[in-house]
Each structure stands twice: as structure tokens, then as C-alpha cells.
C-alpha positions as CSV (number, residue, x, y, z in Angstrom):
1,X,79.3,4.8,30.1
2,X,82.3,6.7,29.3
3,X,83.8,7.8,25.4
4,X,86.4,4.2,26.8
5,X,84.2,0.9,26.5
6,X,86.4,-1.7,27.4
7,X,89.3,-2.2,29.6
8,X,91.7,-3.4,26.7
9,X,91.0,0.5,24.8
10,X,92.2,1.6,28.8
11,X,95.2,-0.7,28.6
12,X,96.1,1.0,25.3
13,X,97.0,3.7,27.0
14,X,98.3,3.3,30.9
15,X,100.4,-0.1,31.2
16,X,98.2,-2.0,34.4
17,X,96.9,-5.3,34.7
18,X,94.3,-6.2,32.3
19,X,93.4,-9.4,34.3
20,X,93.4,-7.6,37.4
21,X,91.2,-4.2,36.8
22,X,87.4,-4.1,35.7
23,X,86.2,-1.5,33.9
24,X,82.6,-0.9,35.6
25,X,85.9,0.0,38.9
26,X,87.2,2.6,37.0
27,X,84.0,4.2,35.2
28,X,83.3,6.6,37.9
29,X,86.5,8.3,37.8
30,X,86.5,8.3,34.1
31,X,83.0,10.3,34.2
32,X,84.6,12.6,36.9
33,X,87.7,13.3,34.4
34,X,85.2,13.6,30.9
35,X,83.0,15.5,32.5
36,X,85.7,18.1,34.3
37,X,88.1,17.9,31.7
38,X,87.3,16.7,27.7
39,X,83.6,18.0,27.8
40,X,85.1,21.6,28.3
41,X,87.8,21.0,25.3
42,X,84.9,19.3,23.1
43,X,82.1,21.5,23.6
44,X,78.4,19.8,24.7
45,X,77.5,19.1,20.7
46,X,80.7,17.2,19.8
47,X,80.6,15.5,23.5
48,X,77.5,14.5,23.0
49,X,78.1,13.4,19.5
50,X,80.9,10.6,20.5
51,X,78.9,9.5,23.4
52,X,76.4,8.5,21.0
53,X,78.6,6.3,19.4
54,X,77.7,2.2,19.8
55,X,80.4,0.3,21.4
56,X,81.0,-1.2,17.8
57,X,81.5,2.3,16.3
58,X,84.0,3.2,19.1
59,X,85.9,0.0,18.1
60,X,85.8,0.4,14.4
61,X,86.7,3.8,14.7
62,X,89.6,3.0,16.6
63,X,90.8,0.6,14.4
64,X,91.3,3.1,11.7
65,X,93.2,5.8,13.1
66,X,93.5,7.9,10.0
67,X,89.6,8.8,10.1
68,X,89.0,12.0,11.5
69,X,87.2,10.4,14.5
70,X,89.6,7.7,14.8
71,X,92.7,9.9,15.4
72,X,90.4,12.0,17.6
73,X,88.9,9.0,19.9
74,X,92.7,8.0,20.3
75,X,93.5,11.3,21.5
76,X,90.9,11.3,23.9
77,X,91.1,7.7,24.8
78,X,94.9,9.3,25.8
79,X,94.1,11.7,27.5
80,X,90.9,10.2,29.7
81,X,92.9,6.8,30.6
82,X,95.8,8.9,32.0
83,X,93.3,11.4,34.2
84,X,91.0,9.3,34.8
85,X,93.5,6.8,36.4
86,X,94.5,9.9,38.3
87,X,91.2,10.1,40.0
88,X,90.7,6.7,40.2
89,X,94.3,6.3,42.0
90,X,93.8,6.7,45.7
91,X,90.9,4.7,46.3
92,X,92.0,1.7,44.7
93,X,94.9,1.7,47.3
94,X,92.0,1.3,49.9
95,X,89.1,-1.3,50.7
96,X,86.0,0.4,52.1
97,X,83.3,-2.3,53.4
98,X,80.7,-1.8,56.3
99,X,83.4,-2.4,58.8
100,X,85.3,0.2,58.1
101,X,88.4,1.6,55.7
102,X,91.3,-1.1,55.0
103,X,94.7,-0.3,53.0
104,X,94.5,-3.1,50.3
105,X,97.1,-5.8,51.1
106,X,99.6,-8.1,48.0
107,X,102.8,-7.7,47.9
108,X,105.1,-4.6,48.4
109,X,104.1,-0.9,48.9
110,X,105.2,1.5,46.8
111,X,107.4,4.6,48.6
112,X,105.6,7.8,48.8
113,X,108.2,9.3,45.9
114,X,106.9,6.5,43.9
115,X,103.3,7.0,44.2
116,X,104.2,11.1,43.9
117,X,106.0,10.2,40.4
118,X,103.2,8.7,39.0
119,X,100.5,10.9,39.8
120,X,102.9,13.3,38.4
121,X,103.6,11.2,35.2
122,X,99.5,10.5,34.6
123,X,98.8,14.3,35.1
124,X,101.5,15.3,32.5
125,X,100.6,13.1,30.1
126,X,96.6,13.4,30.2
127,X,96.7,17.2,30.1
128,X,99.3,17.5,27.3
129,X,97.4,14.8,25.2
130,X,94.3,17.4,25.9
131,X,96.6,19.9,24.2
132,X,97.4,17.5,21.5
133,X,93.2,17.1,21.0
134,X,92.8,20.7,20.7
135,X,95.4,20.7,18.0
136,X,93.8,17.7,16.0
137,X,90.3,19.6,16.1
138,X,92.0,22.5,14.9
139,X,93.8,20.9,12.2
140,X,90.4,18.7,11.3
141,X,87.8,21.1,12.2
142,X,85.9,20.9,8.9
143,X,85.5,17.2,10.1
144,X,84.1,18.2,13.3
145,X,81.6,21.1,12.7
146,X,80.1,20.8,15.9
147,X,83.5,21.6,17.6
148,X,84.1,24.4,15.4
149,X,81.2,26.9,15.8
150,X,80.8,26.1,19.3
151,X,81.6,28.5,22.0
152,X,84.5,26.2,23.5
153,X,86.6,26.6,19.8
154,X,85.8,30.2,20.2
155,X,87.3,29.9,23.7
156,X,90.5,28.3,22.6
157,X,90.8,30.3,19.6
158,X,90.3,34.5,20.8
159,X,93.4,34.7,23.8
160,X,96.4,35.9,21.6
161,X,98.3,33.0,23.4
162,X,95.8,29.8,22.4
163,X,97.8,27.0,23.6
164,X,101.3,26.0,25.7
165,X,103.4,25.3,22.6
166,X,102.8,28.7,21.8
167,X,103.1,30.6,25.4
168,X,106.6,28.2,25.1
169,X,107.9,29.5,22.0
170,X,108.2,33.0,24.0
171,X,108.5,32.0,27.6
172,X,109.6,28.0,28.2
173,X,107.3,26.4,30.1
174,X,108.6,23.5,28.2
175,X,105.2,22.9,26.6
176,X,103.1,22.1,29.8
177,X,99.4,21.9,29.2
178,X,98.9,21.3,33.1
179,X,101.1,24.9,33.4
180,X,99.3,26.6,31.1
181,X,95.7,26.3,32.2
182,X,97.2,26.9,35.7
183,X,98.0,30.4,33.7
184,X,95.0,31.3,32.2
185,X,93.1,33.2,34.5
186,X,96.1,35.5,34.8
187,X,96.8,35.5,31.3
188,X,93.3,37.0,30.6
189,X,93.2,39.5,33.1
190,X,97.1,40.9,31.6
191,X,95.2,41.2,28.4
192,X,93.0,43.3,29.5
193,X,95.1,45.3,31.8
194,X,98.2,45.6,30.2
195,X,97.9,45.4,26.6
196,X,94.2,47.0,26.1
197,X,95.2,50.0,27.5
198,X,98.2,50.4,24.9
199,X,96.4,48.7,22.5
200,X,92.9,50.4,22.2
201,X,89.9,48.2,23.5
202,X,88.6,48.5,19.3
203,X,91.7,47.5,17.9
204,X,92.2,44.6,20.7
205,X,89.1,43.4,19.8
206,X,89.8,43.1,16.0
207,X,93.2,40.7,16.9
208,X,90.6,38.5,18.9
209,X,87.7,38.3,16.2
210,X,90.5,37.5,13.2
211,X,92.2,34.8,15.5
212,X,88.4,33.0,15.7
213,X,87.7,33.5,12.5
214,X,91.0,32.5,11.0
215,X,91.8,35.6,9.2
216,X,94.4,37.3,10.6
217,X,96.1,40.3,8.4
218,X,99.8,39.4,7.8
219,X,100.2,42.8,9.7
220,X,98.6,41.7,12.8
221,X,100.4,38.4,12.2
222,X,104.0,40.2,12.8
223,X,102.5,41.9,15.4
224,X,101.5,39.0,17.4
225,X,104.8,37.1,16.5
226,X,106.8,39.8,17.2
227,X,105.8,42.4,20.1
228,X,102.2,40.9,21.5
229,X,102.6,37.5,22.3
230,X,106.3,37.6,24.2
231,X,104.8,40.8,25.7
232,X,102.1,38.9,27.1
233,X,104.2,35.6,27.4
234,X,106.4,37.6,30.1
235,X,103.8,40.1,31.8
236,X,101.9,36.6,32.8
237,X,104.8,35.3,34.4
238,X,105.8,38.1,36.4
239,X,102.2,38.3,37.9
240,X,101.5,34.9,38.0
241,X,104.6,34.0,40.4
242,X,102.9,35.3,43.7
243,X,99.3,34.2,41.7
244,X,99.7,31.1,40.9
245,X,102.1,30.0,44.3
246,X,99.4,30.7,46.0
247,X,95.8,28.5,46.3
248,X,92.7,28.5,48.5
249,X,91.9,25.0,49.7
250,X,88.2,26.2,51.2
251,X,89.3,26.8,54.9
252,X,93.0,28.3,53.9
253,X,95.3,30.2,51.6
254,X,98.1,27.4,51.0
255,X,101.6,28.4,49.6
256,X,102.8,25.9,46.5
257,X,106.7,25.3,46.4
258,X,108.2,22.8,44.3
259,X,111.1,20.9,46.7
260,X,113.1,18.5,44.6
261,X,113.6,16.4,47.6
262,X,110.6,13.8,47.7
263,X,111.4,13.2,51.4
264,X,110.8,17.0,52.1
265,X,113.6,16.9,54.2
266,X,115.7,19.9,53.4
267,X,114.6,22.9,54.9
268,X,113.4,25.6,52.8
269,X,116.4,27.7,50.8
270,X,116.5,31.2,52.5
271,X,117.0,32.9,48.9
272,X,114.1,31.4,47.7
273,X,112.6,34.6,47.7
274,X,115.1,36.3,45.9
275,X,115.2,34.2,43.1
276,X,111.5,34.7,42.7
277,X,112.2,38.1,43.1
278,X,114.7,38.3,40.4
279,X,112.8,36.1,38.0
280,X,109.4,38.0,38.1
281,X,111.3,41.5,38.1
282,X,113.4,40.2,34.7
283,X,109.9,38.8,33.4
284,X,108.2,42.2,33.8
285,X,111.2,44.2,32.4
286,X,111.0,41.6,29.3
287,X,107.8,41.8,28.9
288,X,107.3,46.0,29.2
289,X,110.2,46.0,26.6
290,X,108.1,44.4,24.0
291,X,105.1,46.6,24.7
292,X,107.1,49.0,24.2
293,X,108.0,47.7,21.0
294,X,104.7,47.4,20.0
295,X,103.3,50.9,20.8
296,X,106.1,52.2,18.8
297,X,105.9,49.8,16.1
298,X,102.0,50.4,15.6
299,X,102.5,54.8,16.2
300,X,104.9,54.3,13.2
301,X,103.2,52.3,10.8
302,X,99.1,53.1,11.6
303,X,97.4,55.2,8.9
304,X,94.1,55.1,7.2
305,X,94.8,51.8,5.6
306,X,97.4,50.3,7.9
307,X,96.5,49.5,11.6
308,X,93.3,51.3,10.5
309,X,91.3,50.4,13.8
310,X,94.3,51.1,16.4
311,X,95.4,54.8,13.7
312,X,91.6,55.8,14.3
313,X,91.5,55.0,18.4
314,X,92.2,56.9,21.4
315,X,95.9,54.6,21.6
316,X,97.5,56.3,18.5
317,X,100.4,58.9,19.2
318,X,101.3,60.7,16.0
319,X,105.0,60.4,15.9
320,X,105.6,63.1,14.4
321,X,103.5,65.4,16.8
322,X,105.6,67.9,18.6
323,X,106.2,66.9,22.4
324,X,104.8,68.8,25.0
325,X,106.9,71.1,26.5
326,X,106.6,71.4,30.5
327,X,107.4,74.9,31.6
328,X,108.2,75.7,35.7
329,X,107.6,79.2,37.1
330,X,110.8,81.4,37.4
331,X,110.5,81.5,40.5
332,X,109.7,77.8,41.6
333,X,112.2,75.5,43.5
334,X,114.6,73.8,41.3
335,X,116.0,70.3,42.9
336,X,119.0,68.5,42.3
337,X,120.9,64.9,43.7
338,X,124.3,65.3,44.4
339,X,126.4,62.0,44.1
């Protein structure tokens, strides 16, 4: 039994055959998709909590949509007809019996593109309506206080970038949830590479603990806004573009280009690599700007009651310290570039 219990709550959401499609076919493809996908966004205590719900309380619940769980089950219901349909997709085109593996037959087959636009348009639409969940547990989370103290709300709540909408706002990645998990792995390790250094592991670790909580100081609130997240925004991108084009499949490292031509018949564009080039080189330059930014902002401003954890770390350069001054031997070689 999956958080759907009957094939018209399905229908509500993916436009297929009511008459033609059983739900007991598509339940263990739904599991697959809860169990890879929404348990991790719910945490084990709210999952657990909706899967206890009797098949009438799914109904009733569904037929008021300005409940709390109502407008969350639709969500859900959203996001777990599109994926699991996903899943479900390439066996239903095929009819295995004990005499072997048959392509189902009735009327017309699709083309390729077709089939390749669909998965497409189910993936889209289930992962961005698991960003749109994530957002309604946010926004209700005194409803759901099993979501709220768990460890996946902590999880989706301490990265200084929580969600696409807002890794779009600095860098468009027109508001893909699909692109945005694909980013996440990279986006933690820049984090800790590139901004704890100039941050200070303490005062890094204050942003994270006032983004769970909620409490976030309206000075660490411009700093986010402002320097930190299109910092981070633009230092993902420029290491994720030889990251994330790249995938291991189990027996091989594969390399992932998008080709607008379904056919794949146009042979690869030899400046390709040059635009990728360009792109991650402009990211990183972005990106290193706002750091930049933000080191200087936070040198200027720390003191005992401003920026107090980052003023009293090993990342705070007084401003007004006098530079070191380098000093070569008289008689050391002096080199120069002529033009």
C-alpha cells in the first residue's frame, strides 16, 4: 500500500486511462518512488504517520485541501503519480510471461522523441512538486511536528542554499528540483572548501544553526542575500560542469551531454568545450568576486558585538592593520617583462 489508494487519486494527477490501468500494476513502482524519493523529503515519523492513514482518511483528507494534511497529501499525491509513473513506464510497454519478453501490441507506437519527452515531462514535474512539499512543510511545520524536528528538516534547512528557487534567484537554473539535487553533493563540498576557509569553521557554523533554527540575525541575513549565497550559487557551477557531466554507471565513467536533436544525428559541436570552458571560468570569477565581497564586508564591520563569532576567529583581518612589507636583499636578482 502506497500514501495513493485508488487509481482515480492517480488520475488526478497524470492524464492515462482510468478504465485501462489497475492500481495493484502500478503499486510497485509507486513503493520504489516513496521509498527513494518522499520518505527522504518526509522523514521516517511523518512517513510513517500518513501511511497510517485508513483509505477513508486519505479520501477525506483530500477532499479538503485547505487542511494542513490535505494540501500536503495533494502535494505528494503530485509528486508520487508523476515518478512513480516514471518507474512504472518501461515495463508496461512490455509483456513478460513464461515464454519469454513481448513488446505489448494496440495501436500505434510512439517515436523514441516521444517516449524521451515524457519521461522528461514526468521527471520535471514529480521532482519540482517534491520542492513544492518541502515548501508546504516549511510554511505548515507547526502542523507537522514530526517533520519539523526530524533530521530530514534539519537536512533541508542547514546548506546556505536550501532549495532551487533559491540557488535560481543567484544562478538560473530556472527553478529545477531535478538540477538541484543533481548539485548537492557539490554544493556541500564548496561549502566547506571555499567558504569555511574565508569564513572561519565557528562562524560557518553559527549561519548553519540560525538557518535550522529559524533565527537568523538581520546581519547574517544581508550576508547570505548579498555575498554568500551567489558566492556559493557560482563556485557550484563552475565545479559542478566537469562533476556533474560526468556519472559512473557500475562498469564505466559515462559523459552526459544534452543534444537538442532527439534523433542524435548531428555530430557533436567541436566548440563544445569551449563554451563549457568559458561558462565555468565566468562562473568561478563570479563567484570569487562575491567572496571577495564578503571577506571584506565582514573585516569591515566585525567587532565585539557585530560578526562577533567570525571578529573573534582565526578569519578576521583587522583592516586597519598595517600591511606587511616584503623586503629583498640588495643584492638579490631583480626581474622584469619587457612587452
Amino acid at each position: 500500500m502506497t500514501l495513493i489508494r485508488t487509481i482515480a487519486q492517480f488520475c488526478a494527477h497524470v492524464r492515462v486511462a482510468a478504465s485501462g490501468n489497475k492500481l495493484e500494476n502500478l503499486e510497485p513502482d509507486l513503493r520504489v518512488a516513496e521509498r527513494q524519493q518522499l520518505r527522504p523529503v518526509l522523514g521516517p515519523a511523518l512517513y510513517n504517520e500518513l501511511s497510517a492513514l485508513s483509505d477513508a482518511d486519505v479520501q477525506a483528507a483530500l477532499d479538503d485541501p485547505a487542511s494542513a494534511t490535505g494540501g500536503l497529501l495533494l502535494l505528494l499525491h503530485e509528486a508520487l503519480a508523476n515518478l512513480g509513473l516514471l518507474e512504472y513506464l518501461p515495463l508496461n510497454q512490455l509483456l513478460i510471461s513464461d515464454a519469454g519478453v513481448y513488446v505489448v501490441s494496440g495501436g500505434s507506437r510512439p517515436f523514441q522523441w516521444q517516449i524521451d519527452q515524457l519521461k522528461a515531462s514526468l521527471r520535471n514535474k514529480g521532482y519540482n512538486a517534491l520542492e513544492s512539499v518541502l515548501e508546504y512543510l516549511e510554511a505548515h511545520a507547526a502542523d507537522f511536528p514530526a517533520w519539523a524536528t526530524s533530521a530530514a528538516a534539519v537536512q533541508a534547512r542547514e546548506l546556505l542554499i536550501s532549495s532551487a528557487a533559491e540557488f535560481t534567484r543567484h544562478y538560473d537554473i530556472a527553478g529545477s528540483r531535478l538540477t538541484y539535487q543533481a548539485l548537492l553533493a557539490t554544493l556541500r563540498k564548496v561549502e566547506r572548501f571555499e567558504l569555511e576557509p574565508v569564513l572561519s569553521y565557528e562562524y560557518l557554523s553559527e549561519l548553519k544553526a540560525q538557518l535550522v533554527a529559524g533565527t537568523l540575525t538581520s546581519d547574517n541575513q544581508v550576508m547570505l542575500e548579498r555575498f554568500l549565497r551567489p558566492a556559493l550559487a557560482h563556485l557550484v557551477i563552475a565545479k559542478a560542469i566537469p562533476e556533474v557531466g560526468l556519472s559512473f554507471n557500475g562498469s564505466a565513467v559515462e559523459l552526459n551531454v544534452y543534444r537538442p536533436d532527439d534523433a542524435n544525428g548531428k555530430e557533436a559541436d567541436a566548440s563544445l568545450d569551449q563554451l563549457l570552458s568559458a561558462k565555468l571560468r565566468q562562473a568561478r570569477e563570479d563567484g570569487l568576486v562575491f567572496l571577495t565581497q564578503a571577506r571584506r564586508h565582514l573585516n569591515m564591520y566585525a567587532s565585539g558585538t557585530r560578526f562577533a563569532t567570525y571578529f573573534n576567529s582565526g578569519a578576521y583581518v583587522d583592516p586597519q592593520a598595517p600591511r606587511p612589507t616584503v623586503r629583498s636583499a640588495p643584492d638579490s636578482p631583480t626581474y622584469g617583462f619587457l612587452g
